[in-house]
Biopython code that builds the backbone (N, CA, C, O; Angstrom):
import numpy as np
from Bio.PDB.StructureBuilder import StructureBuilder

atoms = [
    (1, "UNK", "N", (0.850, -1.158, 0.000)),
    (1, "UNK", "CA", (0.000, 0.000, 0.000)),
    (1, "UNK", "C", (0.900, 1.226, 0.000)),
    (1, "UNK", "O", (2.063, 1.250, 0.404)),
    (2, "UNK", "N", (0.042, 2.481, -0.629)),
    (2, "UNK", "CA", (1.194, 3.251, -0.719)),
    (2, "UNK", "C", (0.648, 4.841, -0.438)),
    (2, "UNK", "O", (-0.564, 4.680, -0.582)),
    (3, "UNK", "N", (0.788, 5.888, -0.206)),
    (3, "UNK", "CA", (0.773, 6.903, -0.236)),
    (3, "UNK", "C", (0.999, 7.756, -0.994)),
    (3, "UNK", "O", (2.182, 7.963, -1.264)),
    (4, "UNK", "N", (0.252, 8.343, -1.449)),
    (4, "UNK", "CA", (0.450, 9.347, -2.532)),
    (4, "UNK", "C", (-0.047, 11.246, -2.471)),
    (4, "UNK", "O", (-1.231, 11.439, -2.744)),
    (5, "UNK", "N", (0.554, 12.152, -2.236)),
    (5, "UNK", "CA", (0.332, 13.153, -1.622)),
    (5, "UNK", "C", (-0.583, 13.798, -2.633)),
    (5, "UNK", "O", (-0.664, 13.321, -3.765)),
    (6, "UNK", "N", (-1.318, 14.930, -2.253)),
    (6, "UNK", "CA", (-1.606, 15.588, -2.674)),
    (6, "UNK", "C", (-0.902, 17.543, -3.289)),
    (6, "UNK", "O", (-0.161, 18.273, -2.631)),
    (7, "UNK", "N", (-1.286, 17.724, -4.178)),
    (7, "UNK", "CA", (-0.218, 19.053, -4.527)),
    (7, "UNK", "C", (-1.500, 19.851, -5.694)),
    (7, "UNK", "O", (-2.168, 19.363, -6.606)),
    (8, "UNK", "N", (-1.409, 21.351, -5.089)),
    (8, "UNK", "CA", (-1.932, 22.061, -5.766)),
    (8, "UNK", "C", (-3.810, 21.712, -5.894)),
    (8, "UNK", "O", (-4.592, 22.344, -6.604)),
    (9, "UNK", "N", (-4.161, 20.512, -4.958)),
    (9, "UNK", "CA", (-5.455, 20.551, -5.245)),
    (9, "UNK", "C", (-5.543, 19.204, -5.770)),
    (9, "UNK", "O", (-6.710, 18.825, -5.859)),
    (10, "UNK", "N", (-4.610, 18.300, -6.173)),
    (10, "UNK", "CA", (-4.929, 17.176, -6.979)),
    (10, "UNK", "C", (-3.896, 16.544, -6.778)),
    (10, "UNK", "O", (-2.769, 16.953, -7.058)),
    (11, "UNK", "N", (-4.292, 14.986, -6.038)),
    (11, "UNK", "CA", (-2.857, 13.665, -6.573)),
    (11, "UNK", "C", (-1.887, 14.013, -7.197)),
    (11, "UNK", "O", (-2.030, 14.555, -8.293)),
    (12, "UNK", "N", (-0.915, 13.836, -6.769)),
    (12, "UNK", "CA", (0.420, 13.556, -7.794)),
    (12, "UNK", "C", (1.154, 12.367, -7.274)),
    (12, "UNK", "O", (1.753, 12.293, -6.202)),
    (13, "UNK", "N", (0.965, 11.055, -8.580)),
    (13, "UNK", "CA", (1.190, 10.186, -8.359)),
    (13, "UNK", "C", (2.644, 9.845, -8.711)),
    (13, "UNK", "O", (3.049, 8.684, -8.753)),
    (14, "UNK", "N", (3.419, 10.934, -8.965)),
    (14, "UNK", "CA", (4.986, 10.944, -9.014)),
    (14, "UNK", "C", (5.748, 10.723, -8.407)),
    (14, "UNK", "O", (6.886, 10.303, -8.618)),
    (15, "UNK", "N", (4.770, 11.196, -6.818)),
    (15, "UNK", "CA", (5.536, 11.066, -5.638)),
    (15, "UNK", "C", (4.817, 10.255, -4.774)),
    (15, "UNK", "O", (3.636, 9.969, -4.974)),
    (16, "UNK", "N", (5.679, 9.738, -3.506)),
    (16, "UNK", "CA", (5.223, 8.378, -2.992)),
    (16, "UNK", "C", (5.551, 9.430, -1.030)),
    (16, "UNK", "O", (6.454, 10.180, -0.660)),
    (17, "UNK", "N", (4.914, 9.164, -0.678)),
    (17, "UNK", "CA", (4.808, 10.093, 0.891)),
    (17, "UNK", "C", (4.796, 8.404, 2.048)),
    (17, "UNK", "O", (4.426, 8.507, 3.217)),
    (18, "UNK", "N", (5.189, 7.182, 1.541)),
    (18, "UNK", "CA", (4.413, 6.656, 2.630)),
    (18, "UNK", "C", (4.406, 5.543, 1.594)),
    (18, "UNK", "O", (4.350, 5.739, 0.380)),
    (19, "UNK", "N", (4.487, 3.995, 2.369)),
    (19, "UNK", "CA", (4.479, 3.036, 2.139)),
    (19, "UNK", "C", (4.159, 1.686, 3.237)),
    (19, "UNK", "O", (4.302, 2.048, 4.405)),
    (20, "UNK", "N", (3.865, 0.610, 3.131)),
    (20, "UNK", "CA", (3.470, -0.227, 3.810)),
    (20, "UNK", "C", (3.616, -2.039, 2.680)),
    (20, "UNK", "O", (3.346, -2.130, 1.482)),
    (21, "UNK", "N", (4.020, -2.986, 3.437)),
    (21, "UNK", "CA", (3.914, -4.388, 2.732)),
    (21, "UNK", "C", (3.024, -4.599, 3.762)),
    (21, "UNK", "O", (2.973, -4.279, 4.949)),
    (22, "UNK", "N", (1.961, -5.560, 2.580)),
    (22, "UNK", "CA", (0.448, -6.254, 3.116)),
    (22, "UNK", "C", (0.637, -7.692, 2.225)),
    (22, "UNK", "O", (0.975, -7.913, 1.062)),
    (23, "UNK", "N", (0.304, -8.421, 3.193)),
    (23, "UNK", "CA", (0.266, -9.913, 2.618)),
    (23, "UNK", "C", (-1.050, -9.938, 2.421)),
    (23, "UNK", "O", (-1.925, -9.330, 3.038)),
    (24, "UNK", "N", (-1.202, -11.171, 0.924)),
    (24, "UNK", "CA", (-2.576, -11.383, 0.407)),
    (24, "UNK", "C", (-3.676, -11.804, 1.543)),
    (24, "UNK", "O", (-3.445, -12.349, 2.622)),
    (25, "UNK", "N", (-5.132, -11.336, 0.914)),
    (25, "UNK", "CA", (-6.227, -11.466, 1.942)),
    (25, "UNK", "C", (-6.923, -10.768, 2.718)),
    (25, "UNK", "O", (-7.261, -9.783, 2.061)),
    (26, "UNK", "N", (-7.491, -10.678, 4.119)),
    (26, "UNK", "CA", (-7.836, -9.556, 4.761)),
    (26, "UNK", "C", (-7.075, -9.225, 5.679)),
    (26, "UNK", "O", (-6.261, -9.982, 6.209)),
    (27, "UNK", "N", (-7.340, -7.568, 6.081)),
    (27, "UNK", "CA", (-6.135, -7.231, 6.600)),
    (27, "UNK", "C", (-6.722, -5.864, 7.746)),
    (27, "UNK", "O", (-7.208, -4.918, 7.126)),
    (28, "UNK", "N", (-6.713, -5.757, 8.814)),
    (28, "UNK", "CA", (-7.278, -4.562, 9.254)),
    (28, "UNK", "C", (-6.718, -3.979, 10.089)),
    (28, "UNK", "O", (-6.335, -4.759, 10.960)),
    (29, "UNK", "N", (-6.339, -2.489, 10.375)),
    (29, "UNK", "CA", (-5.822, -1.554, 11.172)),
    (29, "UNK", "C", (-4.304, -1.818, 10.718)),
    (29, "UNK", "O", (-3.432, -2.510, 11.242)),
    (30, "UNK", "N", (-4.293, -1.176, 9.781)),
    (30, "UNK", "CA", (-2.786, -0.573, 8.688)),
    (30, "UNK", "C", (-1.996, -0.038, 9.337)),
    (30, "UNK", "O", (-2.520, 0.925, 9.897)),
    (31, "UNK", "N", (-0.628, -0.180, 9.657)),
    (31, "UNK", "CA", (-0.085, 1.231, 9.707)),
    (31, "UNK", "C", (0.926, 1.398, 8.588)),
    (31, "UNK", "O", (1.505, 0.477, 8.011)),
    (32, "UNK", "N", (1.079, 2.865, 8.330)),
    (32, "UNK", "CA", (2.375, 3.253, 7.103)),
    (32, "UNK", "C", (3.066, 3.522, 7.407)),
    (32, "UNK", "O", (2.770, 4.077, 8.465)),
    (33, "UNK", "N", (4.087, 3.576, 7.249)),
    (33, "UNK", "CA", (5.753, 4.169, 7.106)),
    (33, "UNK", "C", (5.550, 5.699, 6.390)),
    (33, "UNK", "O", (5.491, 5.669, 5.160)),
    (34, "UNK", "N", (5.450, 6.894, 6.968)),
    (34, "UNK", "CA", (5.285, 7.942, 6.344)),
    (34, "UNK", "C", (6.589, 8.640, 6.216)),
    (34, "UNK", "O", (7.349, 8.371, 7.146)),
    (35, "UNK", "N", (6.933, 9.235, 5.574)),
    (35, "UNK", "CA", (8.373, 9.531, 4.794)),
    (35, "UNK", "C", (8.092, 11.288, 5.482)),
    (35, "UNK", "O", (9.117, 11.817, 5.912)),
    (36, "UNK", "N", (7.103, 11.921, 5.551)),
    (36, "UNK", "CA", (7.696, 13.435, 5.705)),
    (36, "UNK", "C", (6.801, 13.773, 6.634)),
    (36, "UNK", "O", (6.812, 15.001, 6.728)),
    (37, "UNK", "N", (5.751, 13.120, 7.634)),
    (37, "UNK", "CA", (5.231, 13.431, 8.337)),
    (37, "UNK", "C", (3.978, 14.087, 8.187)),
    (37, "UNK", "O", (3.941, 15.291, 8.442)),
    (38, "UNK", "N", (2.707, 13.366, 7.731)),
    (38, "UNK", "CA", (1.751, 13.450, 7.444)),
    (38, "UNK", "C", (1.231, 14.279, 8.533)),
    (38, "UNK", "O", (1.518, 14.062, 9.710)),
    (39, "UNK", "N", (0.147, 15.623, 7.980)),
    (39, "UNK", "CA", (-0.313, 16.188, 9.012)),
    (39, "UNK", "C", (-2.076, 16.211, 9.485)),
    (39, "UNK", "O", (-2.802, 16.324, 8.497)),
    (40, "UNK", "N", (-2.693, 16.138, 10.591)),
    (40, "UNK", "CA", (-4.098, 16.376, 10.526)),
    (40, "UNK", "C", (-5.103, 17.485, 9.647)),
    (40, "UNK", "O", (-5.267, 18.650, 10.010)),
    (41, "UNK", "N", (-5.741, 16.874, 8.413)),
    (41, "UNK", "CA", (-6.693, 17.568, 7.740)),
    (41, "UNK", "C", (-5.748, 17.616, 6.609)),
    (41, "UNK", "O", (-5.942, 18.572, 5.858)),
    (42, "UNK", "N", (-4.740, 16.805, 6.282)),
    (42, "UNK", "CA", (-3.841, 16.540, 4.916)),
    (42, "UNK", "C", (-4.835, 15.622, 3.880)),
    (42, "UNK", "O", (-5.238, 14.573, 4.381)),
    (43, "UNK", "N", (-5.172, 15.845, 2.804)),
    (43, "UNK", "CA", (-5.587, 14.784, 1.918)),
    (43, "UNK", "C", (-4.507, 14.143, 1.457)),
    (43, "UNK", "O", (-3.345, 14.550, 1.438)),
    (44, "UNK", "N", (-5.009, 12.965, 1.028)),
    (44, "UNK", "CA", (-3.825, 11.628, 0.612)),
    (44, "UNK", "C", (-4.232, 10.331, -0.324)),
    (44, "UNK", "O", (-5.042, 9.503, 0.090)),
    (45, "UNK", "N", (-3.744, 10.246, -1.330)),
    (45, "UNK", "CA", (-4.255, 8.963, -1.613)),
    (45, "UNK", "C", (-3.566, 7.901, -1.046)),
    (45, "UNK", "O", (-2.345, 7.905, -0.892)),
    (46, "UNK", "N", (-4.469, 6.787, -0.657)),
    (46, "UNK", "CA", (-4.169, 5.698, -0.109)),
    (46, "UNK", "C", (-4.507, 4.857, -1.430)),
    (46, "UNK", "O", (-5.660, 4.922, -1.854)),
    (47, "UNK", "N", (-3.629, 4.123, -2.058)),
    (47, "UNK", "CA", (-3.413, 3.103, -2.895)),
    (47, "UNK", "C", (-2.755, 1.533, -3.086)),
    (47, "UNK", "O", (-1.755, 1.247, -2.429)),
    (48, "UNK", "N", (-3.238, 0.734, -3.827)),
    (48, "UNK", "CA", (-2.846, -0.624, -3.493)),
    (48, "UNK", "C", (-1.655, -0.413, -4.934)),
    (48, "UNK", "O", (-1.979, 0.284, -5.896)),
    (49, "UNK", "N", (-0.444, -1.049, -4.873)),
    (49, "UNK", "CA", (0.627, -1.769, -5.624)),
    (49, "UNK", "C", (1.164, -3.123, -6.263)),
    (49, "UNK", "O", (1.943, -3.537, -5.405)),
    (50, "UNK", "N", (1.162, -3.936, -7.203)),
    (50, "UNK", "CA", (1.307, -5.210, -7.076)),
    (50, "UNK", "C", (3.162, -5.275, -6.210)),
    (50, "UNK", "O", (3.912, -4.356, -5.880)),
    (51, "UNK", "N", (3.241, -6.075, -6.156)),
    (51, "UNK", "CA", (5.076, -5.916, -5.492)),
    (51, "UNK", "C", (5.784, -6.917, -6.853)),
    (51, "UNK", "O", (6.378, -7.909, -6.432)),
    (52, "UNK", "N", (5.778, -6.788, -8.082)),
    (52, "UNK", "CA", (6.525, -7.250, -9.125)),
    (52, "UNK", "C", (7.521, -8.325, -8.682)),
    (52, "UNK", "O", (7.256, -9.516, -8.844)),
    (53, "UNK", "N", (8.529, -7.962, -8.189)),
    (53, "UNK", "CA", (9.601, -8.740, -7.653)),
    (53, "UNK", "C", (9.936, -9.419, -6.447)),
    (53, "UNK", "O", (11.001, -9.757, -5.931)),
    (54, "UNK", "N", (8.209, -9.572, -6.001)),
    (54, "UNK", "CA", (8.260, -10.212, -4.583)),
    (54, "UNK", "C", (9.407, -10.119, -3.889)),
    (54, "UNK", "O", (10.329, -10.930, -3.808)),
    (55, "UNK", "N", (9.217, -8.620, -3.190)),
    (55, "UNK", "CA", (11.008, -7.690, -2.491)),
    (55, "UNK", "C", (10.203, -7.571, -0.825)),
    (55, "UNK", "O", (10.599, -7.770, 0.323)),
    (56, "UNK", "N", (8.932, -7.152, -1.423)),
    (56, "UNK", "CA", (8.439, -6.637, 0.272)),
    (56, "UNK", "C", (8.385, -5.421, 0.420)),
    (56, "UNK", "O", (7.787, -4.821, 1.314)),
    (57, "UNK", "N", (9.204, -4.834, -0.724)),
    (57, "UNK", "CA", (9.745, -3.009, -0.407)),
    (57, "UNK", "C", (9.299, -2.326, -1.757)),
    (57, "UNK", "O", (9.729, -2.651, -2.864)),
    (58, "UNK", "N", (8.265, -1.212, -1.478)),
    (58, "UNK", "CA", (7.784, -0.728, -2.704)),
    (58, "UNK", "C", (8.894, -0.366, -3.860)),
    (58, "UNK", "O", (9.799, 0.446, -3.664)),
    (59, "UNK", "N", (8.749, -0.904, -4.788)),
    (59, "UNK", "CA", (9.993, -0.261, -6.046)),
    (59, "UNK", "C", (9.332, 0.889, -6.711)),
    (59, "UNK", "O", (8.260, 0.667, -7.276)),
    (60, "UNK", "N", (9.846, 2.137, -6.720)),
    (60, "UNK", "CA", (9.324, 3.055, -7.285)),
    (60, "UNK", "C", (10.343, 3.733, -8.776)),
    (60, "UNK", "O", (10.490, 4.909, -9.109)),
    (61, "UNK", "N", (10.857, 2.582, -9.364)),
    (61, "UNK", "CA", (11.435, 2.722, -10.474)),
    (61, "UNK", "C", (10.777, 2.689, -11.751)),
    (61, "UNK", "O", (10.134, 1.779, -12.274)),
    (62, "UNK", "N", (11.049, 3.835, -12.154)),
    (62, "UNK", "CA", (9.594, 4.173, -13.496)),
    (62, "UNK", "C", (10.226, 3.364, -14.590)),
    (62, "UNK", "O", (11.389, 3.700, -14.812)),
    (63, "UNK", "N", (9.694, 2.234, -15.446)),
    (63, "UNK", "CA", (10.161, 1.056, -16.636)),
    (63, "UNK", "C", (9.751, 2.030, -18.063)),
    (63, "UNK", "O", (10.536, 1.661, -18.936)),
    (64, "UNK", "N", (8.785, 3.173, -18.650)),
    (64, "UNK", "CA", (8.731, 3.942, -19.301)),
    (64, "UNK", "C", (8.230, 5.251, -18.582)),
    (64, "UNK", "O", (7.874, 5.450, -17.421)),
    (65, "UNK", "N", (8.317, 5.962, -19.535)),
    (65, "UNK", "CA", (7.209, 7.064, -18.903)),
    (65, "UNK", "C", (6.455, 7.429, -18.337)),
    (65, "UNK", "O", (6.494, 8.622, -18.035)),
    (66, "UNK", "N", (5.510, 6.712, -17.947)),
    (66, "UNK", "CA", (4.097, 6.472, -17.496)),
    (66, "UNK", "C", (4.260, 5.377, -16.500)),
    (66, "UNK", "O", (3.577, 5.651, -15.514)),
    (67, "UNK", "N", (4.963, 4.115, -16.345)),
    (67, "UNK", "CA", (4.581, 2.973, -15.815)),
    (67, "UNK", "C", (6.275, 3.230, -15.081)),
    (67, "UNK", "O", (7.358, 3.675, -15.460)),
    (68, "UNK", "N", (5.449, 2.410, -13.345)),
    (68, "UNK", "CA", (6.504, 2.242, -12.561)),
    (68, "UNK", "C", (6.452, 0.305, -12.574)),
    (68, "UNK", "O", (5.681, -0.545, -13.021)),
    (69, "UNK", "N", (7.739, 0.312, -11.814)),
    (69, "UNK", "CA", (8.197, -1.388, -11.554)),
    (69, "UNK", "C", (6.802, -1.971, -10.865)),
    (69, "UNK", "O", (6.008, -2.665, -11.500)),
    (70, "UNK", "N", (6.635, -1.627, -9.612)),
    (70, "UNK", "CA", (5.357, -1.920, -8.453)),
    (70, "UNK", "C", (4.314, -1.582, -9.019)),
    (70, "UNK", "O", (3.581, -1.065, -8.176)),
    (71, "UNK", "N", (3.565, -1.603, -10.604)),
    (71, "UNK", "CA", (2.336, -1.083, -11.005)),
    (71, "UNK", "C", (1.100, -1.146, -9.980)),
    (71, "UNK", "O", (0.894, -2.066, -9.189)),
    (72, "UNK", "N", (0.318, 0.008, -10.145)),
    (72, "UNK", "CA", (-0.953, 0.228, -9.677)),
    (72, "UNK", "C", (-1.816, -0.995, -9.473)),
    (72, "UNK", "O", (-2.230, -1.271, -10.599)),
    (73, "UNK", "N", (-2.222, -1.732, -8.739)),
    (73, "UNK", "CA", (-3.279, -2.369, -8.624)),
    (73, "UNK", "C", (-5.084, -2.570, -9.608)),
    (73, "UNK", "O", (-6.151, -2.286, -9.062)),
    (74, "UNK", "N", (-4.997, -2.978, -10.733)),
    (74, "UNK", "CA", (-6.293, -2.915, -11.108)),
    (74, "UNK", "C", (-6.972, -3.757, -11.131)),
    (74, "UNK", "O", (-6.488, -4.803, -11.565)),
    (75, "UNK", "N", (-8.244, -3.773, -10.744)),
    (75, "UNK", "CA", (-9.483, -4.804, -11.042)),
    (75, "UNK", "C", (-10.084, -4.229, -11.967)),
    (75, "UNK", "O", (-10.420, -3.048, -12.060)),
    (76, "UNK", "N", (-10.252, -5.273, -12.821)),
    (76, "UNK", "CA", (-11.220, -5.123, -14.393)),
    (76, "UNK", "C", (-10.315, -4.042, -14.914)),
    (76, "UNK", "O", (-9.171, -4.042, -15.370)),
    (77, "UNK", "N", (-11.335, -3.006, -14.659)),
    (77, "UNK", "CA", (-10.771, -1.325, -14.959)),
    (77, "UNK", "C", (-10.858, -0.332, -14.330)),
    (77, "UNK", "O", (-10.648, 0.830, -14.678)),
    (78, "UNK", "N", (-11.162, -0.730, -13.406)),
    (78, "UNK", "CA", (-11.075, 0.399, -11.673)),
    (78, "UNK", "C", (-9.608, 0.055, -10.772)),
    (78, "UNK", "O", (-9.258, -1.005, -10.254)),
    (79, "UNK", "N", (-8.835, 1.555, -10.819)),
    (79, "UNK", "CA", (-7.353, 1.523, -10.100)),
    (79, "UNK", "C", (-7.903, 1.531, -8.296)),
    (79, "UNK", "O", (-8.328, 2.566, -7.783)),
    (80, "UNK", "N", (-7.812, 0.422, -7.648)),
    (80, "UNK", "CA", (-7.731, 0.686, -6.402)),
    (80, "UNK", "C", (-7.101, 1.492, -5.661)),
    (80, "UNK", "O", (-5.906, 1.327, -5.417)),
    (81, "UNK", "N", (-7.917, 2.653, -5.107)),
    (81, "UNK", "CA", (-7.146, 3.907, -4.480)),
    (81, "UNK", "C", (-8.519, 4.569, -3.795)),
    (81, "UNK", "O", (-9.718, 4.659, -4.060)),
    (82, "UNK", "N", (-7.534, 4.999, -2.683)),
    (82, "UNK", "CA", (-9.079, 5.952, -2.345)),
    (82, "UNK", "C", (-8.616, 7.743, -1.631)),
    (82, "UNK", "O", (-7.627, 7.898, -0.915)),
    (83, "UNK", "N", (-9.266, 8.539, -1.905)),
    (83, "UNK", "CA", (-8.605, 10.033, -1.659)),
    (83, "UNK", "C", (-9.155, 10.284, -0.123)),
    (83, "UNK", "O", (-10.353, 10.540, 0.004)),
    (84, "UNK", "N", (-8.415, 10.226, 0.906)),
    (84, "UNK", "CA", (-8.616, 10.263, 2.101)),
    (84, "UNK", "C", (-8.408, 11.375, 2.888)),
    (84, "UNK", "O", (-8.034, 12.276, 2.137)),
    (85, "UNK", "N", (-8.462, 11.753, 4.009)),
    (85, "UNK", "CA", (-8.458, 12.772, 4.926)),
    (85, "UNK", "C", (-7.409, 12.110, 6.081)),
    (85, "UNK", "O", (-7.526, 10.916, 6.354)),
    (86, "UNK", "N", (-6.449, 12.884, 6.700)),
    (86, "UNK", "CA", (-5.517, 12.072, 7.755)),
    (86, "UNK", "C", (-6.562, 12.900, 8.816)),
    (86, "UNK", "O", (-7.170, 13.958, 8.974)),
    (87, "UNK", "N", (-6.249, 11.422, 9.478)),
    (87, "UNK", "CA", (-7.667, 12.095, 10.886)),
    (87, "UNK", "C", (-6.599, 13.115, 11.620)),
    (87, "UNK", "O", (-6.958, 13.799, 12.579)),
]
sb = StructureBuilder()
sb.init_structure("model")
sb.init_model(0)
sb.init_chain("A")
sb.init_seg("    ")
for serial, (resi, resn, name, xyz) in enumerate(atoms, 1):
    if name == "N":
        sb.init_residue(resn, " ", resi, " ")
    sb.init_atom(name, np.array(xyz, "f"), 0.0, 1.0, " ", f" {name:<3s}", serial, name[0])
structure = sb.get_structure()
């Protein structure tokens, strides 16, 4: 799972604020590894990652332009992510 900040009003999925390894299945009361110190009333996307190279450790190495190593999580055609509020 991963973190993704917000800038200017909107996601920017360039940058990564925060990370977490989740083993397959159900899973409840998360915690992240936050990189710069997330603050109360911050929006954030919270997003799922496949882990490519079964490492454990998000790879955030972009393979073209557009596409990183750890790709986005999709079902069908909906990117699992959700735009959250830090309590």
């Amino acid at each position: 799972m991963v973190i993704h900040p917000f800038e200017e009003g909107k996601p920017n999925g360039d940058k990564h604020v925060g990370t977490t390894f989740l083993k397959d299945g159900e899973i409840q009361n998360v915690e992240i590894n936050d990189y710069k110190g997330l603050e109360s009333g911050e929006m954030i996307i919270v997003m799922l990652h496949s882990d490519s190279n079964s490492n454990k450790i998000f790879d955030f190495v972009f393979v073209d332009d557009v596409n990183i190593m750890d790709e986005a999580f999709i079902e069908g055609s909906l990117m699992i992510a959700h735009a959250i509020i830090v309590p």
